[in-house]
VOBA-1610 file (N, C-alpha, C; in pm, whole numbers, padded with zeros to 5 digits, always signed):
BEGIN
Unk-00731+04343+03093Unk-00816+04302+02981Unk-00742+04318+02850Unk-00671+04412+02854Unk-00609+04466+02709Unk-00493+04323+02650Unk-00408+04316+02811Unk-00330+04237+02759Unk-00356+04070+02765Unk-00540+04043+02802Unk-00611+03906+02729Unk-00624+03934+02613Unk-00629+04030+02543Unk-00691+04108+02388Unk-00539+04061+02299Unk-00441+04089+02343Unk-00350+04056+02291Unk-00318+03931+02282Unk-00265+03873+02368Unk-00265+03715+02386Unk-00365+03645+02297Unk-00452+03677+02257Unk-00567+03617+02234Unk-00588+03633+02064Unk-00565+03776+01994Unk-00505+03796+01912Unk-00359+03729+01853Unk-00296+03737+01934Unk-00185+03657+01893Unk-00191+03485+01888Unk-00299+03435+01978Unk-00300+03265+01940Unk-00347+03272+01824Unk-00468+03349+01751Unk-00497+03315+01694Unk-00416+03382+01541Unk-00327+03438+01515Unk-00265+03476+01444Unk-00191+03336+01418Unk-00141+03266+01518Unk-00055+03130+01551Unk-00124+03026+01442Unk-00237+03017+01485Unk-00322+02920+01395Unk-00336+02921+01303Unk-00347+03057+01262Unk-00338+03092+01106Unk-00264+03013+01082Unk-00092+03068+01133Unk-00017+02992+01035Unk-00007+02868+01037Unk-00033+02783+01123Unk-00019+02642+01149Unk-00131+02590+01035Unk-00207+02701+01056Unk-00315+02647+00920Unk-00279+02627+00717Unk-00215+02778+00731Unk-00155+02793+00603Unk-00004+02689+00568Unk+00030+02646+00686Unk+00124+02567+00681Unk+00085+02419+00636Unk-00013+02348+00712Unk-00091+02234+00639Unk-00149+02281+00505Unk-00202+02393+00476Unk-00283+02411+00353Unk-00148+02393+00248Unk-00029+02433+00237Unk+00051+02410+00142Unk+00132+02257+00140Unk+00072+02209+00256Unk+00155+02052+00246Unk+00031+01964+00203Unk-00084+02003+00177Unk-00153+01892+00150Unk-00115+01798+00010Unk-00175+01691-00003Unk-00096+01659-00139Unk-00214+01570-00158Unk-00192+01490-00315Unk-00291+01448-00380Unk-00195+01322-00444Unk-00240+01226-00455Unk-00140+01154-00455Unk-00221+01075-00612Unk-00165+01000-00726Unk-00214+00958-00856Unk-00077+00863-00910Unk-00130+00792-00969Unk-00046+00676-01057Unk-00028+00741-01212Unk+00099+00746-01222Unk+00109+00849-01354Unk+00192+00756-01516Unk+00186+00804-01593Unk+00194+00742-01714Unk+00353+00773-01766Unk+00424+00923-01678Unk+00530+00991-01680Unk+00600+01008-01573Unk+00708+01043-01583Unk+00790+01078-01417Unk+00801+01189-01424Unk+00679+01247-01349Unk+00636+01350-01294Unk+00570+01420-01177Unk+00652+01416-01062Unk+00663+01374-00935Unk+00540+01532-00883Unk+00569+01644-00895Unk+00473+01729-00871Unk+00397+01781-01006Unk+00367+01753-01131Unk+00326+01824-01211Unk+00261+01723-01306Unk+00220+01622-01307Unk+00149+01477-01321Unk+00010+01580-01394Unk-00036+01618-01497Unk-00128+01629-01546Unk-00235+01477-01573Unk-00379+01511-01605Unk-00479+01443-01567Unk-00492+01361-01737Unk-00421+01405-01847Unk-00399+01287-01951Unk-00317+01209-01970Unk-00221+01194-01826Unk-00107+01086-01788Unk-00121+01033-01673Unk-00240+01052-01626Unk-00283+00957-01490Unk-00336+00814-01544Unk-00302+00703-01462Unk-00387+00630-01466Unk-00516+00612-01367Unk-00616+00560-01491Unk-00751+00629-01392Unk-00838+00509-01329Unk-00954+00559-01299Unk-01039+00428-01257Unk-01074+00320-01356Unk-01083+00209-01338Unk-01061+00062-01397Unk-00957+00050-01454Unk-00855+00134-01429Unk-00697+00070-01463Unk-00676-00107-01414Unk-00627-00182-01468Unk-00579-00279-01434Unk-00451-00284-01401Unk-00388-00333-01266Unk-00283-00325-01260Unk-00250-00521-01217Unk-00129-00527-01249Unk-00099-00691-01246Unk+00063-00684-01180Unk+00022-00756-01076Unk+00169-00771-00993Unk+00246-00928-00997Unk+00313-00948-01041Unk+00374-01139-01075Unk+00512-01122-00969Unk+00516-01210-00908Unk+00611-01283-00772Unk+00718-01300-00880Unk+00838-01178-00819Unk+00966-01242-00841Unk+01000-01350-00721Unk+01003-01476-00738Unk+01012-01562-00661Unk+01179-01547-00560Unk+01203-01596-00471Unk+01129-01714-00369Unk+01086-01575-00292Unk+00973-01571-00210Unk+00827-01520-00161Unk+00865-01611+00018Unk+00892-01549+00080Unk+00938-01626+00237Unk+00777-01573+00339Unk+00713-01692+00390Unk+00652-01662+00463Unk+00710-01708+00650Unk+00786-01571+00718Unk+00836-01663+00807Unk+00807-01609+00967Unk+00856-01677+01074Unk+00788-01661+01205Unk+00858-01562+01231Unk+00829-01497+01368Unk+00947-01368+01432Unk+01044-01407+01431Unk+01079-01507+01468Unk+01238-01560+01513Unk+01320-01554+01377Unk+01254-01550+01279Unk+01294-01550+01092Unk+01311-01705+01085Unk+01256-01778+01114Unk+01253-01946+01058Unk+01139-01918+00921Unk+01200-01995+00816Unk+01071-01998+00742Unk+00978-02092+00720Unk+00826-02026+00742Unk+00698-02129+00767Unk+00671-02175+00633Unk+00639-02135+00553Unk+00636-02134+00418Unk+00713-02054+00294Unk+00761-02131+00164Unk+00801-02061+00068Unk+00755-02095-00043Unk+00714-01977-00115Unk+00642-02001-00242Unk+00723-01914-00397Unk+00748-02023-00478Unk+00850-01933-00586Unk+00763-01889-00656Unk+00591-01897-00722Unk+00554-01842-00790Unk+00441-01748-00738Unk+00379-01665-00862Unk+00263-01652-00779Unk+00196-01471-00890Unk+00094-01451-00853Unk+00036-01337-00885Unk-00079-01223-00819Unk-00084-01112-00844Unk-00217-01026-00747Unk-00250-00919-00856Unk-00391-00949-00917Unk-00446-00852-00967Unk-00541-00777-00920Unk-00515-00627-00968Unk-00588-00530-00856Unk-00647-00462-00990Unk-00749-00372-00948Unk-00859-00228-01036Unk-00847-00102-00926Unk-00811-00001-01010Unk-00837+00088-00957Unk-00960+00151-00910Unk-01012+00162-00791Unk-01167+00238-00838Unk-01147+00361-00759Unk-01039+00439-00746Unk-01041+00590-00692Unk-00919+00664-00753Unk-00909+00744-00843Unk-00768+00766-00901Unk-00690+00822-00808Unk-00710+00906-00724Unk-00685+00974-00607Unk-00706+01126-00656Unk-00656+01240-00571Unk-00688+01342-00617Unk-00641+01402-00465Unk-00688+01560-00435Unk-00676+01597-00356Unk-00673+01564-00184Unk-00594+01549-00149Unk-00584+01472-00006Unk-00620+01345-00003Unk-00630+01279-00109Unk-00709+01155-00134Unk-00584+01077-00138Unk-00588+00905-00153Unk-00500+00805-00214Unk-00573+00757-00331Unk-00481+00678-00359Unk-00504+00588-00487Unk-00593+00463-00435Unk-00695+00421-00440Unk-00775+00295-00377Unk-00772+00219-00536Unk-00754+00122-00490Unk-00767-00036-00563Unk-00891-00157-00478Unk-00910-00251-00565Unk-00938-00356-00505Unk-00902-00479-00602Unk-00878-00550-00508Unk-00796-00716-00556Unk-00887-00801-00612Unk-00843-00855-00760Unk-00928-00906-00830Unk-00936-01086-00777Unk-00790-01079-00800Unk-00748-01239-00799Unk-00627-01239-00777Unk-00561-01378-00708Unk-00482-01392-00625Unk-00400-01540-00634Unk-00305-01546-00672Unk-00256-01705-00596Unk-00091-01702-00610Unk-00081-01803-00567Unk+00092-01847-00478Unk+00093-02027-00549Unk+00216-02044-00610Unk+00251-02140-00652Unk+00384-02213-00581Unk+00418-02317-00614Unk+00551-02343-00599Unk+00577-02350-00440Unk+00472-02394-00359Unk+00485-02337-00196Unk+00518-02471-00149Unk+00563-02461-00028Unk+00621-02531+00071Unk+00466-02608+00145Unk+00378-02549+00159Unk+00269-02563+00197Unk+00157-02471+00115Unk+00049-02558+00023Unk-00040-02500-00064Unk-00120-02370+00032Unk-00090-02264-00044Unk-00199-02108-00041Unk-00234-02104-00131Unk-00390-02056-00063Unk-00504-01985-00166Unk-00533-01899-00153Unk-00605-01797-00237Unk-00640-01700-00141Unk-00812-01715-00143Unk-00880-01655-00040Unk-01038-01705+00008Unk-01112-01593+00025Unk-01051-01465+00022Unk-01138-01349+00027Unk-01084-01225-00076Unk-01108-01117-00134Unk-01077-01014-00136Unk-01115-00909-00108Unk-00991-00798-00105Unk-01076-00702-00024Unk-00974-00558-00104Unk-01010-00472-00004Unk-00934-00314-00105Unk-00784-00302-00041Unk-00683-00182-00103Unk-00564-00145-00112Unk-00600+00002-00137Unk-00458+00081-00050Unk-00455+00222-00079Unk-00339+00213-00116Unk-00258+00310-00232Unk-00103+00368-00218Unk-00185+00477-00193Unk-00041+00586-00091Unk-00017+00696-00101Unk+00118+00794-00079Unk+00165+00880-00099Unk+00277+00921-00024Unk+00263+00985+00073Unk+00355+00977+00192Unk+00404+01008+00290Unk+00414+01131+00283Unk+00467+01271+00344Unk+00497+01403+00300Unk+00676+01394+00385Unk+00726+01364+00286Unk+00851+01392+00333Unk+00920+01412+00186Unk+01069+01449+00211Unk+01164+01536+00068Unk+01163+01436-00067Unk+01159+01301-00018Unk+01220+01182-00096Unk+01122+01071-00075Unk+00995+01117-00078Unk+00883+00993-00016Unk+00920+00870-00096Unk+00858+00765-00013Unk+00874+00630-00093Unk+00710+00592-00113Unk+00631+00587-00196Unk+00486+00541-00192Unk+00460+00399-00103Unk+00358+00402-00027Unk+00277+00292+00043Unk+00188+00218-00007Unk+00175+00087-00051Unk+00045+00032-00062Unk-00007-00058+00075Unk-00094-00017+00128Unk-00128-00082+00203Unk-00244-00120+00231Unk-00378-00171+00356Unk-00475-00208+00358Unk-00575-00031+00362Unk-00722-00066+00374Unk-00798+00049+00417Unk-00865+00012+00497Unk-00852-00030+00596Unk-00907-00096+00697Unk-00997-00113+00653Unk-01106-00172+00549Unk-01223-00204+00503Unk-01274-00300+00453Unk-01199-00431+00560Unk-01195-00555+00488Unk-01096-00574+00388Unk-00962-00718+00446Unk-00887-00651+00370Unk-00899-00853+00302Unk-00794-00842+00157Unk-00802-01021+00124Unk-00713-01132+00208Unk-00757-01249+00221Unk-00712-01313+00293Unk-00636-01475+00222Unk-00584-01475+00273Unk-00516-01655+00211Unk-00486-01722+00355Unk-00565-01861+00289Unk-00587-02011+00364Unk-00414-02042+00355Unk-00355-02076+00493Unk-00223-02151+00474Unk-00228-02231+00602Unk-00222-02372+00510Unk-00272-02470+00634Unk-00112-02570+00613Unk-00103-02574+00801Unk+00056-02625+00804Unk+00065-02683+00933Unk+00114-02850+00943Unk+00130-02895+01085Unk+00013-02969+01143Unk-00118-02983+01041Unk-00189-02979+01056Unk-00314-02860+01114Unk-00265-02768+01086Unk-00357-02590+01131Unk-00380-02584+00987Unk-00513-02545+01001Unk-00608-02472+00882Unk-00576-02280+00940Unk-00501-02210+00900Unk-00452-02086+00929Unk-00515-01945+00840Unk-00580-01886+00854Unk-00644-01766+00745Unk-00503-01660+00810Unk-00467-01616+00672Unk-00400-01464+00754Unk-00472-01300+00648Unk-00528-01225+00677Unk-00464-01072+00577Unk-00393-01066+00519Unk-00401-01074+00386Unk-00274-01033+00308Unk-00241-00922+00278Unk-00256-00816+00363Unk-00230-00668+00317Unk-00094-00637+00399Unk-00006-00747+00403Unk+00178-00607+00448Unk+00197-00509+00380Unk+00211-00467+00455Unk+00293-00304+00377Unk+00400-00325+00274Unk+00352-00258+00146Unk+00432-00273+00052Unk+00502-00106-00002Unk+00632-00113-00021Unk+00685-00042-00056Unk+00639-00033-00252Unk+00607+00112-00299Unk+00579+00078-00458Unk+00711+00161-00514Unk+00752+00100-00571Unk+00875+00096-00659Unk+00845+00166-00774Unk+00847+00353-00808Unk+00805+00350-00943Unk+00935+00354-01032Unk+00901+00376-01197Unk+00981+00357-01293Unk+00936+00296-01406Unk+01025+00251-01465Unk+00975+00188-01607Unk+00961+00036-01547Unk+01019-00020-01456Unk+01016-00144-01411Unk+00981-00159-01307Unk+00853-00138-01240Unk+00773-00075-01131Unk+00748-00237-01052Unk+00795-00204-00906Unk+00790-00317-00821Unk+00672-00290-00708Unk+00596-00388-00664Unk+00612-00387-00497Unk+00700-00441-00430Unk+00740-00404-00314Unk+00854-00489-00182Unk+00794-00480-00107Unk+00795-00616-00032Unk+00767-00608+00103Unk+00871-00644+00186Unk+00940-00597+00313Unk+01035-00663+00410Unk+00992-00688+00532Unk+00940-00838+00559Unk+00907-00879+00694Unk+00774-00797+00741Unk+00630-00781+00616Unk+00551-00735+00649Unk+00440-00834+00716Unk+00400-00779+00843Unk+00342-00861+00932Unk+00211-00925+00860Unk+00120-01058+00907Unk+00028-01071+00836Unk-00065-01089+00956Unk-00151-01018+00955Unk-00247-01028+01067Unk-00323-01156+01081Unk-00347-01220+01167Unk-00449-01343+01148Unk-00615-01314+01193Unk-00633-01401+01100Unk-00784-01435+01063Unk-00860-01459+01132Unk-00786-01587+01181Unk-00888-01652+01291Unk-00789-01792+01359Unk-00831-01798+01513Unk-00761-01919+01558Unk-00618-01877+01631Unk-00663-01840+01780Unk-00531-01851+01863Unk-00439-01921+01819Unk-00422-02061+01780Unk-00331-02192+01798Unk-00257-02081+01670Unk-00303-02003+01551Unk-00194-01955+01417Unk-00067-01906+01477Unk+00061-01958+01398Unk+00107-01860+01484Unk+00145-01708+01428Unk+00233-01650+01432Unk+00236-01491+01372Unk+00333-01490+01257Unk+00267-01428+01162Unk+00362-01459+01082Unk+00407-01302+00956Unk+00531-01320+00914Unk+00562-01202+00843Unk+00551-01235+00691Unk+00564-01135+00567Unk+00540-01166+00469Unk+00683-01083+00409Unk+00803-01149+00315Unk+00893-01100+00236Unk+00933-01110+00102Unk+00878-01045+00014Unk+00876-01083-00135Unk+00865-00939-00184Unk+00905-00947-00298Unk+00846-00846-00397Unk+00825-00901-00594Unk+00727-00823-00624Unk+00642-00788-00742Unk+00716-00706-00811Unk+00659-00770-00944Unk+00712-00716-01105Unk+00531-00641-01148Unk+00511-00510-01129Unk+00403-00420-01198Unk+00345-00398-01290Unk+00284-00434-01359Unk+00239-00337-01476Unk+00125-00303-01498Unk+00066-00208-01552Unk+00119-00159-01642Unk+00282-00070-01619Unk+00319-00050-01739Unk+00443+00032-01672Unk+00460+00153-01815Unk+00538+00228-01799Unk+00599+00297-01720Unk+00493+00301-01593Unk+00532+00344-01474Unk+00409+00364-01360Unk+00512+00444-01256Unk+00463+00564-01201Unk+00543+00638-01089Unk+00362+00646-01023Unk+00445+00686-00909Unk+00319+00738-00780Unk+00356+00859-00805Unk+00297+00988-00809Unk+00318+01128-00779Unk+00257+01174-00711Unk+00298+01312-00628Unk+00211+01339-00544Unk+00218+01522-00535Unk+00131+01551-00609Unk+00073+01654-00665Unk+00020+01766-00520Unk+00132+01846-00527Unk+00110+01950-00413Unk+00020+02059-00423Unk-00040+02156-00372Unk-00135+02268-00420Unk-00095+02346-00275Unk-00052+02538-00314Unk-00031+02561-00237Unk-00134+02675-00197
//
């Protein structure tokens, strides 16, 4: 019995630390006004109803697995609002105001919108994520070959902070909408940000 008392004592000593170990990695992640990667005070955040405006450094490749390209579009824009600044264990939530693609190989629109999270990753040198929240995400009509095609426009975007703050995307998949016959397709472009200066920080608490 004594030495279940021990064992038993000792898992849970284990947990502790596995516990205190997550409790000092949690992070809080915010769009900041400074480059200030852990120490981002709350009168250099940008907050809820921030406007943020992303413009297509063109050419914008929409292309199949094989990398043929289905469509290319040189212009284009995505405006988003913040409505969650982020905060403790939280992300940054947005939602997409308005949307369009110029200059295309085949005319896109976009036909729905829907929300965006950034957040960071917990690693030494994170790179911030913007990506979907699974909560309904926006969509663009790209009709080609005769196919009327809906895809998600939420690929994973890499956020670029700095004074000249980008999104990238490389070969981010676009989920489809609707209609076996679509075929699959990836999304490769990146965005010019602003407001700017703009960093992601991600505000540790230990």
């Amino acid at each position: 019995m004594k030495r279940i008392s021990i064992l038993a004592v000792a898992a849970v000593a284990a947990l502790s630390v596995v516990a205190a170990i997550g409790a000092t990695s949690a992070s809080a992640t915010v769009l900041c006004k400074k480059d200030q990667l852990y120490t981002c005070t709350s009168q250099y955040n940008y907050g809820v109803g921030t406007k943020l405006t992303a413009t297509l450094n063109g050419p914008a490749d929409f292309t199949l697995p094989s990398g043929e390209i289905w469509s290319r579009c040189w212009g284009g824009s995505l405006s988003m609002e913040v409505t969650d600044a982020g905060g403790t264990e939280k992300p940054v939530l947005l939602k997409d105001l308005s949307g369009s693609f110029t200059g295309c190989s085949w005319t896109t629109t976009f036909t729905k919108y829907g929300s965006r999270k950034i957040e960071l990753p917990e690693e030494e040198e994170p790179v911030a994520l913007m990506t979907g929240t699974g909560e309904g995400g926006t969509e663009i009509l790209l009709p080609a070959y005769g196919i009327n095609c809906t895809f998600r426009f939420i690929p994973p975007f890499s956020v670029i902070s700095g004074t000249s703050p980008e999104l990238r995307s490389e070969r981010g998949r676009l989920l489809p909408g609707n209609g076996n016959s679509c075929p699959e397709l990836y999304f490769s472009g990146s965005y010019s940000l602003t407001p700017s200066p703009l960093y992601v920080a991600a505000l540790n608490f230990g």
